[in-house]
Backbone atoms as SQL, in Angstrom:
CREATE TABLE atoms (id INTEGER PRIMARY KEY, chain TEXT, resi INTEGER, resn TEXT, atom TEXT, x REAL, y REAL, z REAL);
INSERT INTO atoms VALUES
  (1, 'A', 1, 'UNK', 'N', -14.566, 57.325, -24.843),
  (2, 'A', 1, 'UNK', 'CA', -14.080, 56.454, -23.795),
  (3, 'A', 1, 'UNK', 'C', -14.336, 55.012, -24.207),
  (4, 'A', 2, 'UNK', 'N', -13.522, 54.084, -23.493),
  (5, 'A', 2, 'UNK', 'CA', -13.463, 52.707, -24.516),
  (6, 'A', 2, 'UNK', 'C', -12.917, 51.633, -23.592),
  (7, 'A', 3, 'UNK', 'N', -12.916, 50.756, -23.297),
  (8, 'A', 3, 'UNK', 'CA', -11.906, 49.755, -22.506),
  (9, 'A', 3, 'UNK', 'C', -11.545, 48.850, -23.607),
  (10, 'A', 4, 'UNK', 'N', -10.232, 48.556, -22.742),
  (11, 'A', 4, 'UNK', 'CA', -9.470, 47.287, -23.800),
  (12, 'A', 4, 'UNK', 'C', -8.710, 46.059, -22.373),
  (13, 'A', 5, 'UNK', 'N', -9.251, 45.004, -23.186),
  (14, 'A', 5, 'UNK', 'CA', -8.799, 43.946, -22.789),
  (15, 'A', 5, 'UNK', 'C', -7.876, 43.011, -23.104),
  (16, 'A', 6, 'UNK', 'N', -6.466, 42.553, -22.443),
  (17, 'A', 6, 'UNK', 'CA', -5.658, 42.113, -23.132),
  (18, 'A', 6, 'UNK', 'C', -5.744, 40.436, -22.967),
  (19, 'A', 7, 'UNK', 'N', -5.610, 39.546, -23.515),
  (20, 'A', 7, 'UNK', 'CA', -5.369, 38.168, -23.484),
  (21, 'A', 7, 'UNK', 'C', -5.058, 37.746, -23.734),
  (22, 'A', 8, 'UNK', 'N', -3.885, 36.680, -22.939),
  (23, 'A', 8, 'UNK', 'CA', -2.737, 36.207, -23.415),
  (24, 'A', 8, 'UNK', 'C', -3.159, 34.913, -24.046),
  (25, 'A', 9, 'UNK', 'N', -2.754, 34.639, -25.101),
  (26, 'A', 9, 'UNK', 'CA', -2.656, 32.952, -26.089),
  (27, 'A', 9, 'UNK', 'C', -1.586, 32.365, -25.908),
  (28, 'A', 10, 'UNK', 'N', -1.241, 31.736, -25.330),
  (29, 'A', 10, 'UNK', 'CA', -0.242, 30.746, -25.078),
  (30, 'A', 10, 'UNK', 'C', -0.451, 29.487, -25.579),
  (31, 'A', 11, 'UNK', 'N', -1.828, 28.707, -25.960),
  (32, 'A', 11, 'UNK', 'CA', -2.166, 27.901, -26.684),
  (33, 'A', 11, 'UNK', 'C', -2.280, 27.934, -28.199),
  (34, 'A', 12, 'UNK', 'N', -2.650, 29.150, -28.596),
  (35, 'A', 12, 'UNK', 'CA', -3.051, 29.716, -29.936),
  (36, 'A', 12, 'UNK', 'C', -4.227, 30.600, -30.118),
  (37, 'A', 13, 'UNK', 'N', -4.784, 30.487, -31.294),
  (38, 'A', 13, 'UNK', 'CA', -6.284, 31.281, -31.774),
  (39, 'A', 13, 'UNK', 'C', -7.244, 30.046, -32.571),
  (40, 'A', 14, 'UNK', 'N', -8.129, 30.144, -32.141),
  (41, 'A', 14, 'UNK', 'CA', -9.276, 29.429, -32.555),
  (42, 'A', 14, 'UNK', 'C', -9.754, 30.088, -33.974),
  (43, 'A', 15, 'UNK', 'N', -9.679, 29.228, -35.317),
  (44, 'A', 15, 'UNK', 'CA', -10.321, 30.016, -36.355),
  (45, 'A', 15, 'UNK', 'C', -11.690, 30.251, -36.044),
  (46, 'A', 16, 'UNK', 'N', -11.847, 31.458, -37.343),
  (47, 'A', 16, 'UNK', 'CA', -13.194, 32.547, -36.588),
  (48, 'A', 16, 'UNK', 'C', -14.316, 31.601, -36.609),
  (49, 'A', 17, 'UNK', 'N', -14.410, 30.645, -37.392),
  (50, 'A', 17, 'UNK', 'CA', -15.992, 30.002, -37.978),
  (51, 'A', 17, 'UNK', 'C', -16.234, 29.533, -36.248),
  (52, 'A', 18, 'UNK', 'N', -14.886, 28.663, -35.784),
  (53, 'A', 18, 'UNK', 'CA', -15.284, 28.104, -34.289),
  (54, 'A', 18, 'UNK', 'C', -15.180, 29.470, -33.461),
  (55, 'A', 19, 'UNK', 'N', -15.025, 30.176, -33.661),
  (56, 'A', 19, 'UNK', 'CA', -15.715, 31.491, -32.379),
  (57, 'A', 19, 'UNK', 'C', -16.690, 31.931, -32.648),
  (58, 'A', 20, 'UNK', 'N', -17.328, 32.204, -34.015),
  (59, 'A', 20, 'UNK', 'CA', -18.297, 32.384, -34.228),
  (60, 'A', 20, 'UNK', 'C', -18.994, 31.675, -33.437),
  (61, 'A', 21, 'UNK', 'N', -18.947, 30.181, -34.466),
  (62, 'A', 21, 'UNK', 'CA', -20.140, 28.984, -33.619),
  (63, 'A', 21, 'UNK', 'C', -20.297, 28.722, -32.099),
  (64, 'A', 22, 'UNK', 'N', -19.301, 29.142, -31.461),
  (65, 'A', 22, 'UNK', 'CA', -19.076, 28.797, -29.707),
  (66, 'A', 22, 'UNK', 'C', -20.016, 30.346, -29.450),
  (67, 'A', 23, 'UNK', 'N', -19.738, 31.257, -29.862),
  (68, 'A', 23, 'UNK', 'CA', -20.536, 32.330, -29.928),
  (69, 'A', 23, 'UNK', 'C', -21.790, 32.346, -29.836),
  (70, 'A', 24, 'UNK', 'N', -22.385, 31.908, -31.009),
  (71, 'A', 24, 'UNK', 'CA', -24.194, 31.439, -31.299),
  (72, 'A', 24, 'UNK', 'C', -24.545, 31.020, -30.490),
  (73, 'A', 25, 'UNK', 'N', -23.591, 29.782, -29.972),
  (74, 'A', 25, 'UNK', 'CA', -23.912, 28.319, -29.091),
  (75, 'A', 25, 'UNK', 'C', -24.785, 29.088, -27.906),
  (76, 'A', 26, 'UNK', 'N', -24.118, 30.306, -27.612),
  (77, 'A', 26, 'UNK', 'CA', -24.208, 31.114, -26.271),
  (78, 'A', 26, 'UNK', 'C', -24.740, 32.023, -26.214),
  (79, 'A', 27, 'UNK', 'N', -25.469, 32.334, -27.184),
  (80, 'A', 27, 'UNK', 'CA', -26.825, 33.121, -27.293),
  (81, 'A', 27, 'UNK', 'C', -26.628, 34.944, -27.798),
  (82, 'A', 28, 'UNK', 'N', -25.038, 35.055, -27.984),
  (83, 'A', 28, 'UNK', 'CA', -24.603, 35.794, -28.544),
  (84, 'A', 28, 'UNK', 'C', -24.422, 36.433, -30.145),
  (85, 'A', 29, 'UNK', 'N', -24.578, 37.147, -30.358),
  (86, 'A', 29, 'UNK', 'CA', -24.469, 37.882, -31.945),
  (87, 'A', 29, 'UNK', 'C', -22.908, 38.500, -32.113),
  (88, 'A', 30, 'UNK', 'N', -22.778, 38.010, -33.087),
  (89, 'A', 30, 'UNK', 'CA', -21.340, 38.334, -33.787),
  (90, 'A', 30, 'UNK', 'C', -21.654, 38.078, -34.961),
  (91, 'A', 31, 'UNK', 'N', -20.927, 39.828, -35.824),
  (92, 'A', 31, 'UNK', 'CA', -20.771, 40.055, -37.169),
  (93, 'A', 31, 'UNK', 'C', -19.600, 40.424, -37.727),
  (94, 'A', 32, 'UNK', 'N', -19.048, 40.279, -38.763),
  (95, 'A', 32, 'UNK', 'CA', -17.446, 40.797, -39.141),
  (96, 'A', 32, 'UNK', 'C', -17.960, 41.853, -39.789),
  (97, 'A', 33, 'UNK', 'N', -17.663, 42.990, -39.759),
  (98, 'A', 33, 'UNK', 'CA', -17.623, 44.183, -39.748),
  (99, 'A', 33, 'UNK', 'C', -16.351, 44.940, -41.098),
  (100, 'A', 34, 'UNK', 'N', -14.903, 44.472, -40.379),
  (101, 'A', 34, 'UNK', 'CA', -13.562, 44.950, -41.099),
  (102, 'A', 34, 'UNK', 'C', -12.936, 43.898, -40.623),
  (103, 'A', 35, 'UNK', 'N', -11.953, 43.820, -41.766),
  (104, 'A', 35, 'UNK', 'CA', -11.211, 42.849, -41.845),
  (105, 'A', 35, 'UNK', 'C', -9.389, 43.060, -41.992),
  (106, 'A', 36, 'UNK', 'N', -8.634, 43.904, -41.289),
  (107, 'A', 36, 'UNK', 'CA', -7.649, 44.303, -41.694),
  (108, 'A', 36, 'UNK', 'C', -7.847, 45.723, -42.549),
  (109, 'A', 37, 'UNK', 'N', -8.644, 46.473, -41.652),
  (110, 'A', 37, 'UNK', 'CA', -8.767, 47.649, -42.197),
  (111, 'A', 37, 'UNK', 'C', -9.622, 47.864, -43.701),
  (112, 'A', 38, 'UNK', 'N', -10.331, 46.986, -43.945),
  (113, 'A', 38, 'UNK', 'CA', -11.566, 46.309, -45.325),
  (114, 'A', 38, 'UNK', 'C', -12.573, 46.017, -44.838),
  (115, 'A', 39, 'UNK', 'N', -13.507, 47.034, -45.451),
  (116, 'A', 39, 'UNK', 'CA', -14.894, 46.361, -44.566),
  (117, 'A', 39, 'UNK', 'C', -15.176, 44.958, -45.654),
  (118, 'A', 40, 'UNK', 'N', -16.014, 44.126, -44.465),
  (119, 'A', 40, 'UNK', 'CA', -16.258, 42.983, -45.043),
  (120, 'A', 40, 'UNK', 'C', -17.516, 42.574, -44.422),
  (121, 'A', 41, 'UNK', 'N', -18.021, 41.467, -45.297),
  (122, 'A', 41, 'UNK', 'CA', -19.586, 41.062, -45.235),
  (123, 'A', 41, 'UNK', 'C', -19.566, 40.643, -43.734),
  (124, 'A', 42, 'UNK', 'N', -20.910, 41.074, -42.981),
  (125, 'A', 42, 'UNK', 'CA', -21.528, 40.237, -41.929),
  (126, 'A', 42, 'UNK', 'C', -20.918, 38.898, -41.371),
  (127, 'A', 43, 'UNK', 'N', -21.250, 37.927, -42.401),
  (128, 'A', 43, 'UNK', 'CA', -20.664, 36.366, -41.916),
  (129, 'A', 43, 'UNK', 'C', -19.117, 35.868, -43.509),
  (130, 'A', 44, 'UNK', 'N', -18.422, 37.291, -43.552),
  (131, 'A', 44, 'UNK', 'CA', -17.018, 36.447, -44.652),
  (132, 'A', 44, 'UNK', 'C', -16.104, 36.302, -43.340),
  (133, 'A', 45, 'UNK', 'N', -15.633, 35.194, -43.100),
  (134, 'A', 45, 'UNK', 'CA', -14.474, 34.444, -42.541),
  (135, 'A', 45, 'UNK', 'C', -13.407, 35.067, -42.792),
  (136, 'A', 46, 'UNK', 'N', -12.640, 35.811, -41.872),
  (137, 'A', 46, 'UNK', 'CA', -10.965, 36.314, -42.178),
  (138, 'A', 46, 'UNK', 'C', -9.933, 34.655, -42.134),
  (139, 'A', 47, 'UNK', 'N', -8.874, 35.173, -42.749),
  (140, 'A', 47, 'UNK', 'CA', -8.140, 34.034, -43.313),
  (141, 'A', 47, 'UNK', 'C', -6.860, 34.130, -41.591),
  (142, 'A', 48, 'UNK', 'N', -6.381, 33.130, -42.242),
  (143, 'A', 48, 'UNK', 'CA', -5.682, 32.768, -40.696),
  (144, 'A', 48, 'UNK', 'C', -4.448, 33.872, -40.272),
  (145, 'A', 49, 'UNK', 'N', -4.213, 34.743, -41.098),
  (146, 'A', 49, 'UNK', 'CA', -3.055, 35.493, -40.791),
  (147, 'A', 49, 'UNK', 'C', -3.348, 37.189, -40.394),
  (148, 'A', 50, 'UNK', 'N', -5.126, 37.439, -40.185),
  (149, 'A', 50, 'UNK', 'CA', -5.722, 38.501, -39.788),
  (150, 'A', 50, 'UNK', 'C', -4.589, 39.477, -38.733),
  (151, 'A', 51, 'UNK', 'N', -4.654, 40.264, -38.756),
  (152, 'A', 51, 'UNK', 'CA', -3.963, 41.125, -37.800),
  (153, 'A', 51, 'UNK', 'C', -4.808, 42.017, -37.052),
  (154, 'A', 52, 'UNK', 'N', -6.254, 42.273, -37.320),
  (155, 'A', 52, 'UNK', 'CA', -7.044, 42.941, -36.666),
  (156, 'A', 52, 'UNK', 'C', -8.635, 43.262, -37.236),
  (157, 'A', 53, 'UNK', 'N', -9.729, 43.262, -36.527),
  (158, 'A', 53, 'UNK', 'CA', -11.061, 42.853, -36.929),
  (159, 'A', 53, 'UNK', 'C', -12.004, 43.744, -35.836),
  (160, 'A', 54, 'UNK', 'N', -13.071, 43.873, -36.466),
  (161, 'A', 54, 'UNK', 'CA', -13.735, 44.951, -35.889),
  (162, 'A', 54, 'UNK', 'C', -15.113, 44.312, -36.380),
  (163, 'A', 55, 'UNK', 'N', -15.781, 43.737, -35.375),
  (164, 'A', 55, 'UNK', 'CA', -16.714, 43.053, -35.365),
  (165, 'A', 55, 'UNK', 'C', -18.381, 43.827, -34.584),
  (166, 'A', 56, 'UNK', 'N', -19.430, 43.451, -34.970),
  (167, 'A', 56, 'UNK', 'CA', -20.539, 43.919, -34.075),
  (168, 'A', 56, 'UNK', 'C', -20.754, 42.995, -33.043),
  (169, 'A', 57, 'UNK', 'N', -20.539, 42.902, -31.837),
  (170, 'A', 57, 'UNK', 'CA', -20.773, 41.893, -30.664),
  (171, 'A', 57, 'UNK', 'C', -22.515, 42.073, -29.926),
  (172, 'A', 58, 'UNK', 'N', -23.288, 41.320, -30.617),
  (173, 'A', 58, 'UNK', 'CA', -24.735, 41.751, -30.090),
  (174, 'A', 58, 'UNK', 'C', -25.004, 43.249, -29.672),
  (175, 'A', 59, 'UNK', 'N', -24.487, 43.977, -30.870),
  (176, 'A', 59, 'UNK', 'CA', -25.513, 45.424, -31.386),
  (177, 'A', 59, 'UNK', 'C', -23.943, 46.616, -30.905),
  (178, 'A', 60, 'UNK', 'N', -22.975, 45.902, -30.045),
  (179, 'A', 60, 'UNK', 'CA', -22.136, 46.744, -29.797),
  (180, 'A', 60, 'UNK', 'C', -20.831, 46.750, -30.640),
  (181, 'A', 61, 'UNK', 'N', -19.908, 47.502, -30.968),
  (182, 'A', 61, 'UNK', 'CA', -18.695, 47.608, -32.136),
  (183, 'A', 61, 'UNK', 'C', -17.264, 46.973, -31.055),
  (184, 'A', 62, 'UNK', 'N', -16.762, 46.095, -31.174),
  (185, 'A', 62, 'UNK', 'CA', -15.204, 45.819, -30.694),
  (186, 'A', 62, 'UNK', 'C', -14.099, 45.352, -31.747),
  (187, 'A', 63, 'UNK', 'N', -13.285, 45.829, -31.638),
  (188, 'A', 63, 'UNK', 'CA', -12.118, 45.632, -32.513),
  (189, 'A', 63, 'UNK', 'C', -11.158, 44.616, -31.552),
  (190, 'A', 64, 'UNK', 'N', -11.171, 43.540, -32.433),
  (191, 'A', 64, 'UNK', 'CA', -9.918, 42.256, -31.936),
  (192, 'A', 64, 'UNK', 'C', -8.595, 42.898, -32.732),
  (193, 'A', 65, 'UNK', 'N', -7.069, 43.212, -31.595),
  (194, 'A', 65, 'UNK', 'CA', -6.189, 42.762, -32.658),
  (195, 'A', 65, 'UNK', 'C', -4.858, 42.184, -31.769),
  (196, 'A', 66, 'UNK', 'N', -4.380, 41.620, -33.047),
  (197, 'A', 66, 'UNK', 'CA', -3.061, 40.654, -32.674),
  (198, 'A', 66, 'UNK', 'C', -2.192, 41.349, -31.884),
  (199, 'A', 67, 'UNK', 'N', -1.146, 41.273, -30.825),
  (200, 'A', 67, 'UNK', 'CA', -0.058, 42.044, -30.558),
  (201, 'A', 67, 'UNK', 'C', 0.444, 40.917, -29.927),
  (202, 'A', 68, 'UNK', 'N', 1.621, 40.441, -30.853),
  (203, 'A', 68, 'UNK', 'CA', 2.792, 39.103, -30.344),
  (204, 'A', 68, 'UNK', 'C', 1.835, 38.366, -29.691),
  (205, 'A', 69, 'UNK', 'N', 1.837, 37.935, -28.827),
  (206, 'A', 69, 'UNK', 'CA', 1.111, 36.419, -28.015),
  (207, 'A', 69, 'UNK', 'C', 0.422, 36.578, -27.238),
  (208, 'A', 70, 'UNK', 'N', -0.523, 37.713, -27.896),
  (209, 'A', 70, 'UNK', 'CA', -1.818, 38.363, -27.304),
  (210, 'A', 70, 'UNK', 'C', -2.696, 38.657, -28.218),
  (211, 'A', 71, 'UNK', 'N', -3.983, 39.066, -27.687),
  (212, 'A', 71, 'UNK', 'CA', -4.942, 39.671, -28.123),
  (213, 'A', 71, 'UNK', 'C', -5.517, 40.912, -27.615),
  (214, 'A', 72, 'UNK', 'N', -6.086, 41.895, -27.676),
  (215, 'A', 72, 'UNK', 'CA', -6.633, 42.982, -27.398),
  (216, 'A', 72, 'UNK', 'C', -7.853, 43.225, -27.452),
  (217, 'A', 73, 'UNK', 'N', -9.099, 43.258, -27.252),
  (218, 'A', 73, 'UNK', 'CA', -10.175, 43.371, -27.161),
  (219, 'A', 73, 'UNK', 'C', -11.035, 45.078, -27.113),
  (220, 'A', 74, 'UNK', 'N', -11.150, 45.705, -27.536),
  (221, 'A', 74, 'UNK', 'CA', -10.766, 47.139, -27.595),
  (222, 'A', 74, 'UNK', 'C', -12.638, 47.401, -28.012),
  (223, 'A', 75, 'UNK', 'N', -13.167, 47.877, -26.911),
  (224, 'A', 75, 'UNK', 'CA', -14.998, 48.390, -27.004),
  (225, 'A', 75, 'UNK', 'C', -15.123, 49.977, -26.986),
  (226, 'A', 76, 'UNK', 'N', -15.713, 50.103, -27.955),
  (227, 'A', 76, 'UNK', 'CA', -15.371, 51.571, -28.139),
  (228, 'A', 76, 'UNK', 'C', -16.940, 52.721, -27.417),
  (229, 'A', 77, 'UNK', 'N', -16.911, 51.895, -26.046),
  (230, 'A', 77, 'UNK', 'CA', -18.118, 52.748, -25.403),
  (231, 'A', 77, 'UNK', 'C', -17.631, 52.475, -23.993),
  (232, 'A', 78, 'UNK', 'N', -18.284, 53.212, -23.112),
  (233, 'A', 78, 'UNK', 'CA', -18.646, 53.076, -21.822),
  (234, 'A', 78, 'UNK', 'C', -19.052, 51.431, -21.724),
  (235, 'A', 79, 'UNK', 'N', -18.600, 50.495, -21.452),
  (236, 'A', 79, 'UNK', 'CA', -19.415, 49.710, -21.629),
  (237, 'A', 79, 'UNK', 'C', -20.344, 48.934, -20.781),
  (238, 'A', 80, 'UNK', 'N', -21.578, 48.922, -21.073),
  (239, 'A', 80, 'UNK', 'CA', -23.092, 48.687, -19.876),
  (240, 'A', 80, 'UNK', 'C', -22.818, 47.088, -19.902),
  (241, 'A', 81, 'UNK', 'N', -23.242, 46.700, -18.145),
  (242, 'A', 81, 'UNK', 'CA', -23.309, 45.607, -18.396),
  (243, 'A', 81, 'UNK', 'C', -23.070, 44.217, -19.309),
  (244, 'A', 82, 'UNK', 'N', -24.304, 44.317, -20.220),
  (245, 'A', 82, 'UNK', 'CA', -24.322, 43.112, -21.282),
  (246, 'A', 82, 'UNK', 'C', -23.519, 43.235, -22.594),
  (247, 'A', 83, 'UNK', 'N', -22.410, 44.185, -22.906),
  (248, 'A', 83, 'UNK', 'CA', -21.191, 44.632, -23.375),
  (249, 'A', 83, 'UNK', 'C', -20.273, 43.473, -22.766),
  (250, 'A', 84, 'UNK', 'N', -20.027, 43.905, -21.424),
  (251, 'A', 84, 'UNK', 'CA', -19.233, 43.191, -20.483),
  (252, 'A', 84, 'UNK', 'C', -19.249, 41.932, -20.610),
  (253, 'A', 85, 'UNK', 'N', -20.497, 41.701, -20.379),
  (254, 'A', 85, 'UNK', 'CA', -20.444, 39.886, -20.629),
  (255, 'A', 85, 'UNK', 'C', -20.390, 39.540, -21.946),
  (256, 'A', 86, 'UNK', 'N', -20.794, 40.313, -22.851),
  (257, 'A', 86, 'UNK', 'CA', -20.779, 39.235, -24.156),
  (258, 'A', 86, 'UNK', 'C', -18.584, 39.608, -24.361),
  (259, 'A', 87, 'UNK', 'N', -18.070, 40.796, -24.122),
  (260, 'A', 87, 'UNK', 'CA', -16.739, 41.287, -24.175),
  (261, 'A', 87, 'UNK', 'C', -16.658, 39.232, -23.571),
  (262, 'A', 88, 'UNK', 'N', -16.630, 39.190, -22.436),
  (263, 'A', 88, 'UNK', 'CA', -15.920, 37.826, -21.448),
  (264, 'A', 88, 'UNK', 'C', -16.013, 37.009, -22.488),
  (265, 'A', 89, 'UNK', 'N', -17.285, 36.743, -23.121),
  (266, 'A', 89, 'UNK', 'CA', -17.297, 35.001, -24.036),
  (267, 'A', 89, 'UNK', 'C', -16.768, 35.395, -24.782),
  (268, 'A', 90, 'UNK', 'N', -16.467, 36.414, -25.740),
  (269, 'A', 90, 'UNK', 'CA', -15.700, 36.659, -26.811),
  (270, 'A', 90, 'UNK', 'C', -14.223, 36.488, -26.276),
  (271, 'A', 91, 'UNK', 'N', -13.690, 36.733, -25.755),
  (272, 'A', 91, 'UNK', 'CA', -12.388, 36.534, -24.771),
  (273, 'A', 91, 'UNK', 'C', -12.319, 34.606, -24.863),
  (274, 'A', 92, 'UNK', 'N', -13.042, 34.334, -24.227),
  (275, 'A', 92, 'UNK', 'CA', -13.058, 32.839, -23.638),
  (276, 'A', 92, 'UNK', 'C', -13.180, 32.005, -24.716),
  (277, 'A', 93, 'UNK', 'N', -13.913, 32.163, -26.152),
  (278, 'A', 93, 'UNK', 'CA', -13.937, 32.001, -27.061),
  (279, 'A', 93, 'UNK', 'C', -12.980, 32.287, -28.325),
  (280, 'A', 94, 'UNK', 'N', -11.881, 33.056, -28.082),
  (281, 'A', 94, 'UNK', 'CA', -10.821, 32.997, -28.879),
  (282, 'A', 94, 'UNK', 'C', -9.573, 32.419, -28.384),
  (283, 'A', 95, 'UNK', 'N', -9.954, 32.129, -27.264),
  (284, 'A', 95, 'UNK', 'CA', -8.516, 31.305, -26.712),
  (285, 'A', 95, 'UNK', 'C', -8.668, 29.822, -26.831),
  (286, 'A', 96, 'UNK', 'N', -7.919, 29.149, -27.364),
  (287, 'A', 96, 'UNK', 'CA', -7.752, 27.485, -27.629),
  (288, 'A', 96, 'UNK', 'C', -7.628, 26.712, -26.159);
């Protein structure tokens, strides 16, 4: 069981280094995990044309991916509480 969250970009996408950093700012953990179906190091930066990423969000697994002038947010648990909220800043943090 899993929830997914959709969010619309109508402004754009924030490159990852600034979601990362707005991330930290907020007391949150984020790791890159996969990168377009490639696992990839902890802190390697996907390049601007990513189509989908699967990150550790403070100890929990979510997969970001593109769909036209959206995003998807996709947690692959029940998700408790502090899932939820770190899910929101990650949301609030990829939108420009």
């Amino acid at each position: 069981m899993g929830t997914t969250r959709r969010i619309p970009c109508q402004h754009g996408i924030r490159e990852w280094s600034a979601i990362a950093s707005r991330l930290a700012a907020s007391g949150i953990d984020v790791q890159m995990r996969m990168i377009d179906g490639q696992l990839a190091l902890p802190d390697e930066v996907p390049g601007d044309d990513w189509r989908e990423l699967r990150v550790s969000l403070s100890g929990w697994m979510v997969t970001i991916r593109r769909d036209g002038s959206a995003l998807e947010l996709v947690s692959w648990a029940d998700p408790p509480s502090e899932l939820q909220s770190a899910v929101a800043a990650l949301a609030n943090a990829l939108i420009d």
